[in-house]
C-alpha positions as CSV (number, residue, x, y, z in Angstrom):
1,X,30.4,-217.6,-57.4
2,X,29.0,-220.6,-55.8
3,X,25.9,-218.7,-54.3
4,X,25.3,-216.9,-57.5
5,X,25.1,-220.1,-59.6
6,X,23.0,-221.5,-56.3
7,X,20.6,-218.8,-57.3
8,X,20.4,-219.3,-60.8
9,X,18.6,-222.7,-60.1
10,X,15.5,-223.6,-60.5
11,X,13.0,-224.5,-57.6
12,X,13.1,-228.0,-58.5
13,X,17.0,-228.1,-59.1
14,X,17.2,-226.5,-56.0
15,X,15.4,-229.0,-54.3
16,X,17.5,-231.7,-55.8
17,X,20.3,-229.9,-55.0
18,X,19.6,-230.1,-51.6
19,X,18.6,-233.0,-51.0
20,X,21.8,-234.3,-52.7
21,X,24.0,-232.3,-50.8
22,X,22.2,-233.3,-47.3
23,X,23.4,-236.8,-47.8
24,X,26.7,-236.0,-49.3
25,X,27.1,-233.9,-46.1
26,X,26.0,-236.0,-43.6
27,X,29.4,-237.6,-42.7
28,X,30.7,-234.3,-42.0
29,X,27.0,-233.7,-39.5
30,X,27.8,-236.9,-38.4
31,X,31.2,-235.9,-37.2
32,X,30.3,-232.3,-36.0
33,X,27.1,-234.1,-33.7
34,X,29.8,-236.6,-32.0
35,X,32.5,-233.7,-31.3
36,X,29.7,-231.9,-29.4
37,X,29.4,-235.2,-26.9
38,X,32.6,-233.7,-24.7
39,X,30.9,-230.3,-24.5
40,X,27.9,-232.0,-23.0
41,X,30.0,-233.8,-20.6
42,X,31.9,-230.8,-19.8
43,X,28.2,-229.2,-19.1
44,X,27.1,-232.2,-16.9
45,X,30.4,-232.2,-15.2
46,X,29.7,-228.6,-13.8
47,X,26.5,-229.6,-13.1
48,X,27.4,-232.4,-10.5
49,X,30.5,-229.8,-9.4
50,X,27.2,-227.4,-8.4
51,X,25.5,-230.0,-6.2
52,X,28.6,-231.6,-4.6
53,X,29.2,-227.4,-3.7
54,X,25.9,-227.0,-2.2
55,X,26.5,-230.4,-0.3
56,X,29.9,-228.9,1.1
57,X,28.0,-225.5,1.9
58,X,25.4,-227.3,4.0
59,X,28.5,-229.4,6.2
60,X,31.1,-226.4,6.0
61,X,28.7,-223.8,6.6
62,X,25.4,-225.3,8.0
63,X,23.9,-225.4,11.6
64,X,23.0,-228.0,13.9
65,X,19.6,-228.5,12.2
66,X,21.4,-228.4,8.8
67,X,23.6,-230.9,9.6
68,X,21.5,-233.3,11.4
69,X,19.4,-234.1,8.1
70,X,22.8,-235.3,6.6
71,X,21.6,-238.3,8.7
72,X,18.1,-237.7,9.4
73,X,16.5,-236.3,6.4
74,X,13.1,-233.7,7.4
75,X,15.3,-232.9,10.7
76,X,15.8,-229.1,9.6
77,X,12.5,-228.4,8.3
78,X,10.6,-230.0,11.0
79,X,12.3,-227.5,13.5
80,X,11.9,-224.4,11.0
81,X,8.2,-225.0,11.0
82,X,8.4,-227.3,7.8
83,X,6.3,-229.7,9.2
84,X,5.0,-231.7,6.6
85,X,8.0,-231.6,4.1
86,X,10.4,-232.4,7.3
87,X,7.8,-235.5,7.9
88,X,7.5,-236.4,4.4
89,X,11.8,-236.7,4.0
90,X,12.0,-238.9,6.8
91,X,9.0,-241.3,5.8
92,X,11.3,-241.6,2.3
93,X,14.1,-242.5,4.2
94,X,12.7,-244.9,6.9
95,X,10.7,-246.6,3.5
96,X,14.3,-246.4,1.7
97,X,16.4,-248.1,4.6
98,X,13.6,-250.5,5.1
99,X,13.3,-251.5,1.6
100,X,17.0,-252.1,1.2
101,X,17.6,-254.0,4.6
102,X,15.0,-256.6,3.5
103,X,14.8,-256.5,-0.4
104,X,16.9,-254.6,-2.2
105,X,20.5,-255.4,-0.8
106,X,19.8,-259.0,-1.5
107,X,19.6,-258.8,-5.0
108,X,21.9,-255.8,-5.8
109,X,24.6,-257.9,-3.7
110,X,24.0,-260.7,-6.6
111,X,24.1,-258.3,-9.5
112,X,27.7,-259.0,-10.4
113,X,27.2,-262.8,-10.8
114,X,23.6,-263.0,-11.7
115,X,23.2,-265.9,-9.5
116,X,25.1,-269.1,-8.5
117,X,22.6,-271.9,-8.1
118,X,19.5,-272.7,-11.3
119,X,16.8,-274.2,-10.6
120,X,17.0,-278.3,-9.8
121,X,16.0,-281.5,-9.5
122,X,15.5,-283.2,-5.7
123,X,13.9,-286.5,-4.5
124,X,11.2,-286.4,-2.1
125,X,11.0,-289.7,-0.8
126,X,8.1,-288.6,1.1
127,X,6.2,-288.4,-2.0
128,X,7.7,-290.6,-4.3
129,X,8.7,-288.0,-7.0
130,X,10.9,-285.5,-8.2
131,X,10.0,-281.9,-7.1
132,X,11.7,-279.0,-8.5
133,X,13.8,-276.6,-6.0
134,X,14.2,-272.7,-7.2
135,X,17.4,-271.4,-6.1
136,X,18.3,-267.9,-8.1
137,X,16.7,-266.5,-11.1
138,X,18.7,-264.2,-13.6
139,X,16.1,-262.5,-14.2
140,X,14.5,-261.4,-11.3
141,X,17.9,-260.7,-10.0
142,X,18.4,-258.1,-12.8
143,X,14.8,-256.3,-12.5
144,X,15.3,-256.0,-9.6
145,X,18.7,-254.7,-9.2
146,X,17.7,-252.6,-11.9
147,X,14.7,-251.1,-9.6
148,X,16.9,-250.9,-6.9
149,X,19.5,-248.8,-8.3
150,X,16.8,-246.8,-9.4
151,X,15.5,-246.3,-6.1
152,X,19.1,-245.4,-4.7
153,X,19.3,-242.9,-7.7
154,X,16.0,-241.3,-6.2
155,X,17.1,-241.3,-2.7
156,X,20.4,-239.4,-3.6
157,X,18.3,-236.9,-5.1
158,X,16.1,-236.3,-2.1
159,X,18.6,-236.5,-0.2
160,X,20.3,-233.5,-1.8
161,X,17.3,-231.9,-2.0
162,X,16.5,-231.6,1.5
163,X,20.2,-230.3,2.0
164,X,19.5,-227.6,-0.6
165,X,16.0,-227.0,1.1
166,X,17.6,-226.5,4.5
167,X,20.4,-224.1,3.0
168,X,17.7,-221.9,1.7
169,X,15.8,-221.8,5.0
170,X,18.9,-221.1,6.8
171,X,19.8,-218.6,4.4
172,X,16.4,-217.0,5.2
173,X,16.2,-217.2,8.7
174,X,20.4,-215.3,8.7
175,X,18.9,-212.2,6.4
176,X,15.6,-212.3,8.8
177,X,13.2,-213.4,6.3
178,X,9.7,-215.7,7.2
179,X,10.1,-219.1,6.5
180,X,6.7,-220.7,4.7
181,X,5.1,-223.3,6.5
182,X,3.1,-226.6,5.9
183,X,-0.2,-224.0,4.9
184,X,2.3,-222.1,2.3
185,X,3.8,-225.5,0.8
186,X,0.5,-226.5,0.6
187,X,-0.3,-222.9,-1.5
188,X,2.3,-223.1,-3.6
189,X,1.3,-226.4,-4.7
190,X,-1.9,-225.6,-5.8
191,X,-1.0,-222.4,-6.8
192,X,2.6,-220.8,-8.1
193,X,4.2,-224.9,-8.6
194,X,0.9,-226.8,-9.6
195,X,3.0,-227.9,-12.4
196,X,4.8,-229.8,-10.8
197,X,1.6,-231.6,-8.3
198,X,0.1,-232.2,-12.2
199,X,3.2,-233.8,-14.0
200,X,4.5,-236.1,-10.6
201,X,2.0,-238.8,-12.0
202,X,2.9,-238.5,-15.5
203,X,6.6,-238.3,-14.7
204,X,6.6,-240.9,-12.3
205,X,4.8,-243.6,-15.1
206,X,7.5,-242.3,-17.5
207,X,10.3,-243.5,-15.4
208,X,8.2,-247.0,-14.5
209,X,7.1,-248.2,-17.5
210,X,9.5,-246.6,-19.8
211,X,12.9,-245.3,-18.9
212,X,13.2,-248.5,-16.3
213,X,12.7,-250.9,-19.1
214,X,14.9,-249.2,-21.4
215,X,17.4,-249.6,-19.0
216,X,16.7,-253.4,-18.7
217,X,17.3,-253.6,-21.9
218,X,20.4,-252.4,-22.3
219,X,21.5,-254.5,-19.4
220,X,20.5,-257.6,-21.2
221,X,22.4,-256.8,-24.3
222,X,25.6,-257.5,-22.3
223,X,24.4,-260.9,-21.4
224,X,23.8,-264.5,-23.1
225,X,20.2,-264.5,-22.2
226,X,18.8,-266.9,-24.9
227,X,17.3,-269.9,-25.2
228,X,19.9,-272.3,-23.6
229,X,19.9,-270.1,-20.9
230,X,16.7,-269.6,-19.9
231,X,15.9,-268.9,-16.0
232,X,14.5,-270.5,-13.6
233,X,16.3,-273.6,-15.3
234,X,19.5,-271.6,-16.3
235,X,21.5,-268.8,-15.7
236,X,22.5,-266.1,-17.7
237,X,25.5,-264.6,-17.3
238,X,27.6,-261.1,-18.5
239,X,29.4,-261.1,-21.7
240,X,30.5,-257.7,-21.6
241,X,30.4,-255.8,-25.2
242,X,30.4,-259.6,-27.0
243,X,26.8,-259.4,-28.4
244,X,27.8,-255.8,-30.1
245,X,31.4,-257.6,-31.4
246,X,29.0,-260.2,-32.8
247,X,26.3,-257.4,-34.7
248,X,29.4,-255.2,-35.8
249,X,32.4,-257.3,-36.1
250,X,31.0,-260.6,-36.3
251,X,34.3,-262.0,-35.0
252,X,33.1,-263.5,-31.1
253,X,30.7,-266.4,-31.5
254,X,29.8,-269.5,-33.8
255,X,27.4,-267.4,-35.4
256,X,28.7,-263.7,-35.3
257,X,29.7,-263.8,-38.8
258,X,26.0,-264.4,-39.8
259,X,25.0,-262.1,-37.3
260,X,26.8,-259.3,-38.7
261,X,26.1,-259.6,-42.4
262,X,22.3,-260.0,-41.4
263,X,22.6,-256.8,-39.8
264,X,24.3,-254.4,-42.5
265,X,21.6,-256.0,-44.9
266,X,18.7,-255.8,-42.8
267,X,20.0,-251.9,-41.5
268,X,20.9,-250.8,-45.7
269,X,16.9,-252.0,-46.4
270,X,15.5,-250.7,-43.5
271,X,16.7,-247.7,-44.1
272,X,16.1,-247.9,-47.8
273,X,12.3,-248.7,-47.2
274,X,12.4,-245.6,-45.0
275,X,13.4,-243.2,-47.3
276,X,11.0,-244.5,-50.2
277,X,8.5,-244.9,-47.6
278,X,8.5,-241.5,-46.4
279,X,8.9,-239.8,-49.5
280,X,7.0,-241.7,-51.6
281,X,3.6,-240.7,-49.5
282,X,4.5,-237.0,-49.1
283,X,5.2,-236.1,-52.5
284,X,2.4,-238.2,-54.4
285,X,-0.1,-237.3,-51.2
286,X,1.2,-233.6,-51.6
287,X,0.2,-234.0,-55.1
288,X,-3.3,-235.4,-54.8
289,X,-4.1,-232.8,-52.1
290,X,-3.2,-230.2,-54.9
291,X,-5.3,-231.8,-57.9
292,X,-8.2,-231.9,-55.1
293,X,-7.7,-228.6,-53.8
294,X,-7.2,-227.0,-57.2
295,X,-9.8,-224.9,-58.7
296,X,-12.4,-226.3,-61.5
297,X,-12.4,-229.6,-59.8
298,X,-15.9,-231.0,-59.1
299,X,-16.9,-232.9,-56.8
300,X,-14.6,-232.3,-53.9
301,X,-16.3,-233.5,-51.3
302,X,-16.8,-237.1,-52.7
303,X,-12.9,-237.6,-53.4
304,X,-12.2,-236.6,-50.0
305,X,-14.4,-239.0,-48.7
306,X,-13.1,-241.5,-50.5
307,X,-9.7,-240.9,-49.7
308,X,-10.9,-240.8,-45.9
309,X,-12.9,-243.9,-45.9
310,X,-9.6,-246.0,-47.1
311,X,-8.3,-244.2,-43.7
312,X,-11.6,-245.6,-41.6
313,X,-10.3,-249.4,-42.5
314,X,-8.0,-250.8,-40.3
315,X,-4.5,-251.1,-41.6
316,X,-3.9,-254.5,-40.5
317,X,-7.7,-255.8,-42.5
318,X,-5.7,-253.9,-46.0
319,X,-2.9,-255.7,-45.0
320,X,-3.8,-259.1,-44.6
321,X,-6.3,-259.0,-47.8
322,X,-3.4,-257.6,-50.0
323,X,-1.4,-260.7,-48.8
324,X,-3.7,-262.9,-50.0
325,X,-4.1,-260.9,-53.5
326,X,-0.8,-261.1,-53.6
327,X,-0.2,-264.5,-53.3
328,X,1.2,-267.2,-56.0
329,X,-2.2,-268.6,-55.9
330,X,-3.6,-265.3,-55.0
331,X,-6.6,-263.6,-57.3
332,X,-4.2,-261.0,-59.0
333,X,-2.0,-264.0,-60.3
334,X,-5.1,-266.1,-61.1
335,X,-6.8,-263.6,-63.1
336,X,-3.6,-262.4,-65.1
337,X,-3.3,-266.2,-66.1
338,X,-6.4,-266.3,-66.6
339,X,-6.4,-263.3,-69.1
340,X,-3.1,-265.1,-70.7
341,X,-1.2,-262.0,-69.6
342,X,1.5,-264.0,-67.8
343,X,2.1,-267.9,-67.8
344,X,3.8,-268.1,-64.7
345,X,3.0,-266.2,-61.7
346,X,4.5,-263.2,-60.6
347,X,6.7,-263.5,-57.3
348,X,5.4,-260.7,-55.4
349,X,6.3,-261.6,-52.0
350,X,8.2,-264.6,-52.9
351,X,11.4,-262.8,-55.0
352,X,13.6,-260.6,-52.6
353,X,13.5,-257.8,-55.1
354,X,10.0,-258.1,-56.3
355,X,9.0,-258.2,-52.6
356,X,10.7,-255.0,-51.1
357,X,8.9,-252.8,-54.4
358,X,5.4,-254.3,-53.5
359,X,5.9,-253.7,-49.7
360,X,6.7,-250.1,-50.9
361,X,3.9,-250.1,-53.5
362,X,1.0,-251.2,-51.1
363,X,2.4,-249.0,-48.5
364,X,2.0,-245.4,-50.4
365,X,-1.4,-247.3,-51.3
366,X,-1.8,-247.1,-47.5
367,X,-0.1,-243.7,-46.4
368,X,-1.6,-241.5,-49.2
369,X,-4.8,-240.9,-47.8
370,X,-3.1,-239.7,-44.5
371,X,-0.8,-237.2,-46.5
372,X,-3.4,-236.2,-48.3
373,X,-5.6,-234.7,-45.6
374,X,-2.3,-233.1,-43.5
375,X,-1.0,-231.5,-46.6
376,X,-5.2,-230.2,-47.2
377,X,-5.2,-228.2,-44.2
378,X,-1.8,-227.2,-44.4
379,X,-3.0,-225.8,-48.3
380,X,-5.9,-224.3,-46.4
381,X,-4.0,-221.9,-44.1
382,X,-1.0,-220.6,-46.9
383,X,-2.0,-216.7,-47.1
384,X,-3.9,-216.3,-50.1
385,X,-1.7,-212.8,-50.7
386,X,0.9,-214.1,-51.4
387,X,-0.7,-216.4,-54.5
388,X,-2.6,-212.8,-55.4
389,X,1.2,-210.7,-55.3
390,X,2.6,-214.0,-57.1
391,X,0.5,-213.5,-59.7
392,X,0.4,-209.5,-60.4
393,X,4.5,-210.0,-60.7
394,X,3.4,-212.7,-63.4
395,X,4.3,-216.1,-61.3
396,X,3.0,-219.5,-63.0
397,X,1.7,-221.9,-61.3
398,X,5.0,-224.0,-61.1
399,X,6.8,-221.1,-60.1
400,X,4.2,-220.3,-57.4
401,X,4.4,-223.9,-56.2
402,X,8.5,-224.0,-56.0
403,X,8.5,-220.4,-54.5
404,X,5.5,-220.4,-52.2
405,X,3.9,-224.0,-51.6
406,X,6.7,-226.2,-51.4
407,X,8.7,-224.2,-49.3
408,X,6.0,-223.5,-46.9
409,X,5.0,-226.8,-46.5
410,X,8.2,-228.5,-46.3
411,X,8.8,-225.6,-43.5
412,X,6.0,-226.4,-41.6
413,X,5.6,-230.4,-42.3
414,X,9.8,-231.2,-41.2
415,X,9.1,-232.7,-37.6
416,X,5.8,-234.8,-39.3
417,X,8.8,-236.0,-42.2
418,X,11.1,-237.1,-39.5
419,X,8.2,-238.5,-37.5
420,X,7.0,-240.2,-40.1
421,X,10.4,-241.6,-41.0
422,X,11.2,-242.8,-37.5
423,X,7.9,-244.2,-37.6
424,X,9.2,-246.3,-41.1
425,X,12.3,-247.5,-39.7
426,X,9.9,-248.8,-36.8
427,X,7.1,-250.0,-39.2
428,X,6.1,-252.9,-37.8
429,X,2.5,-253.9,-39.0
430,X,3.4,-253.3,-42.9
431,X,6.1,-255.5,-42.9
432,X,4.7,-258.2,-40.7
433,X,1.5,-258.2,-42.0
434,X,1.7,-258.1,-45.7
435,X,5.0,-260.7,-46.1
436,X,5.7,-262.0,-42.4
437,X,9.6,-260.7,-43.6
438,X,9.6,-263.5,-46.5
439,X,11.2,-264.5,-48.8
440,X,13.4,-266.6,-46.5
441,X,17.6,-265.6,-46.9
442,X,19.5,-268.9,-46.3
443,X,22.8,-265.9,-45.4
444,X,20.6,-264.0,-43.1
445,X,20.4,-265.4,-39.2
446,X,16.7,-265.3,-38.5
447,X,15.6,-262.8,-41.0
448,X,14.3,-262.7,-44.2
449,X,14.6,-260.7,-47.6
450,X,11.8,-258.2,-46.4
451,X,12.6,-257.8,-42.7
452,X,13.5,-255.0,-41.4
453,X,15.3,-254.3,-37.9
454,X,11.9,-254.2,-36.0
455,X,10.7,-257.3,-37.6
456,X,14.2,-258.8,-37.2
457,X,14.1,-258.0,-33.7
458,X,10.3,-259.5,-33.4
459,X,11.9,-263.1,-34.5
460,X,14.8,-263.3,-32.3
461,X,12.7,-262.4,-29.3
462,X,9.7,-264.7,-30.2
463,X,11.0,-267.5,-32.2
464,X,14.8,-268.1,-31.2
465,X,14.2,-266.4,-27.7
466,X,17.3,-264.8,-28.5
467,X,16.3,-261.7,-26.0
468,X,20.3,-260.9,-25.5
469,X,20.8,-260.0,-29.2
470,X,17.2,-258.4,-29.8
471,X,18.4,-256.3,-26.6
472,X,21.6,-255.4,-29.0
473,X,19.7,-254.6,-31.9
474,X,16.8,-252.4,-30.1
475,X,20.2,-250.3,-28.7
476,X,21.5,-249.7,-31.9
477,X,17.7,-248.8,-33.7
478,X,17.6,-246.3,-31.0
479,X,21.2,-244.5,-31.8
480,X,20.0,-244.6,-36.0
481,X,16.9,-243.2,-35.1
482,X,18.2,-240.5,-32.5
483,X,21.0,-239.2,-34.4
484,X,19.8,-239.3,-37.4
485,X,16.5,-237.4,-35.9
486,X,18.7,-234.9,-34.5
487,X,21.0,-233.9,-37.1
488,X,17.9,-233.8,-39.9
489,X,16.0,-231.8,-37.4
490,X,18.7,-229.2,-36.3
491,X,19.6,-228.3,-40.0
492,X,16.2,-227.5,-41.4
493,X,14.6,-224.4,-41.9
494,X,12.0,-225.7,-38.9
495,X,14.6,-225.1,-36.5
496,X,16.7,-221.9,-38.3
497,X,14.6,-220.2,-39.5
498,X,11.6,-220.9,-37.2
499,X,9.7,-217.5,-37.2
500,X,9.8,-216.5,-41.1
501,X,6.0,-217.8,-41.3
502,X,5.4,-216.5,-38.0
């Protein structure tokens, strides 16, 4: 009965319908995605089971020359012929060993305490003065624990690697096969596994300069790294899950209380402003790619061009002008006073409220042009048949647009919508640019009426040096953004029903 009355809808009511029911549903996503985290442990459990099993089969089962590069990694496949892998395990471990001996072990051993002794203070009679003596450093004892745990991380992995390589050359030499040599290894890297010699680099500055300092990160969220303790002069030191009782309880420090309603307001706007940010470009950029697109309307070309020059300004130059427009003293006040149309002027980035509509306001200004020329090509390449049968069954245009246009595009645009809504949660320049996060909210801790979690996270770090609590609030972005990313994406018809406009 349900379906049939489903049915019975219109294209627009079932849109609505849909987009109601999403939300009023997500709870019970929400709920389904976190029952499927045991499963994935369960999967990653028999994962690690697999390698510990190949690691008994290479002591259990494995010759001499197997279990010789249990201490010596390269030993078996420099005596199978292996020459250059065999030398190339061994040069890892003689770098790893040499690297922790003199480096690494030194700071990983002061990981726990994050140093004992700050910076101080010492007379030099010699000289006359004070000179300034640098014992430990917080900081560069986390980075580089951090690197070095990564580098143990790597080394257990080769490690295992070279047992599993040796079990398979075993294996081959057992059943009488020929064992490649330094020329094959050198073939099949050019050749059958050139995807890997191409993505090493690629992989290897993913891990540097992005996993590692995500990592970092989250290691500073569980520490009081702020301004009063600021290395080389202080230490910082672990606080365990504090900083996240602080964001979500609010019941820890001096200031958790402030913390935490500056954090469900800040979260409700931000994603608020993402919503009507996303939503508000594709549907009003949808429909100026259809009045443009549509037949009978001259000159094409010129509104395009219009619409695409907007897009050749910089953002940030729109930005800053429209701040100044915008102003109390700003030339839209002035010239509405002017006129007599108002006698006082009109708070646009001074009032809370009036604020977050004229962010939202300037930014489909700003988005638009960018919606309109995706949705234009997408227009370009629906089937024209389809229109043609459409219309011999007697389909109007708003039928044909609920039926055939809408549901194509919002088929093929979903991963640009929750793109483009990650972006938004993460819109930085908008934000920053056009109302620096004003007006001021004497209840909010460091944010203001317009700021949203980025921007929130922007002050902390740059004007309260608060890097312990921006560390928090980046962690959490990341979960909102992820699951919400997730869940959106693994109901839509993008995902489903992926090969219907094949």
């Amino acid at each position: 009965m349900a379906n049939l009355e489903y049915l019975k809808k219109t294209g627009w009511q079932k849109f609505c319908y849909n987009f109601v029911n999403f939300f009023k549903n997500l709870p019970h996503a929400l709920a389904n995605f976190f029952k499927k985290i045991p499963l994935w442990f369960k999967m990653l459990g028999r994962r690690i089971a697999s390698v510990f099993l190949e690691v008994y089969y290479a002591a259990a089962r494995g010759d001499w020359k197997t279990r010789m590069s249990f201490v010596f990694m390269g030993f078996g496949q420099l005596f199978r012929g292996q020459v250059l892998r065999g030398i190339m395990y061994l040069l890892f471990e003689v770098v790893f060993i040499l690297y922790m001996v003199f480096f690494g072990w030194k700071y990983l051993a002061q990981m726990g305490s994050l140093g004992e002794k700050a910076m101080e203070e010492v007379w030099n009679p010699d000289k006359g003065i004070y000179e300034y003596v640098y014992y430990d450093n917080s900081m560069l004892i986390l980075l580089y624990s951090v690197l070095t745990i990564f580098f143990i991380l790597a080394f257990v992995y080769v490690w295992y690697q070279n047992l599993r390589t040796n079990n398979i050359l075993q294996e081959m030499k057992e059943v009488g096969k020929k064992v490649p040599g330094t020329k094959d290894d050198i073939q099949s890297l050019a050749n059958d596994q050139y995807y890997k010699t191409l993505l090493s680099i690629p992989m290897l500055g993913l891990v540097v300069f992005t996993i590692i300092p995500i990592v970092f990160m989250i290691f500073i969220a569980f520490t009081n790294y702020d301004q009063a303790h600021m290395p080389p002069s202080q230490l910082f030191d672990w606080v365990g899950f504090d900083n996240f009782a602080d964001i979500l309880g609010g019941g820890v420090s001096a200031n958790g209380a402030r913390f935490a309603y500056t954090f469900r307001a800040v979260l409700l706007w931000t994603l608020i402003w993402a919503v009507f940010a996303t939503f508000t470009n594709y549907i009003l950029g949808m429909i100026v790619a259809m009045l443009i697109n549509k037949k009978g309307i001259r000159f094409k070309k010129l509104w395009r061009t219009v619409l695409i020059l907007t897009v050749a300004v910089p953002s940030f130059v729109s930005l800053l002008l429209m701040s100044q427009m915008l102003s109390v003293n700003g030339i839209i006040n002035s010239t509405l006073m002017s006129w007599g149309w108002i006698k006082e002027p009109i708070p646009f980035l001074t009032n809370s409220t009036v604020a977050k509509v004229t962010v939202i306001v300037v930014n489909i200004w700003i988005g638009i042009p960018y919606t309109m020329l995706m949705i234009t090509g997408i227009l370009m390449n629906i089937p024209s048949d389809l229109y043609e049968s459409a219309r011999i069954d007697g389909a109007g245009p708003a039928k044909m647009y609920f039926k055939i246009t809408l549901p194509y595009m919002w088929f093929v645009t979903t991963p640009y919508l929750i793109s483009t809504f990650v972006g938004n949660i993460n819109n930085f320049n908008v934000i920053f640019l056009l109302t620096g996060g004003a007006p001021l909210t004497q209840s909010f801790e460091e944010a203001g009426g317009t700021d949203l979690l980025i921007t929130w996270l922007y002050k902390l770090t740059f004007n309260e040096q608060n890097y312990s609590m921006a560390a928090v609030i980046g962690i959490l972005v990341f979960i909102v953004i992820a699951v919400i990313s997730l869940i959106v994406y693994n109901k839509s018809n993008a995902v489903k029903n992926e090969e219907v406009f094949g």
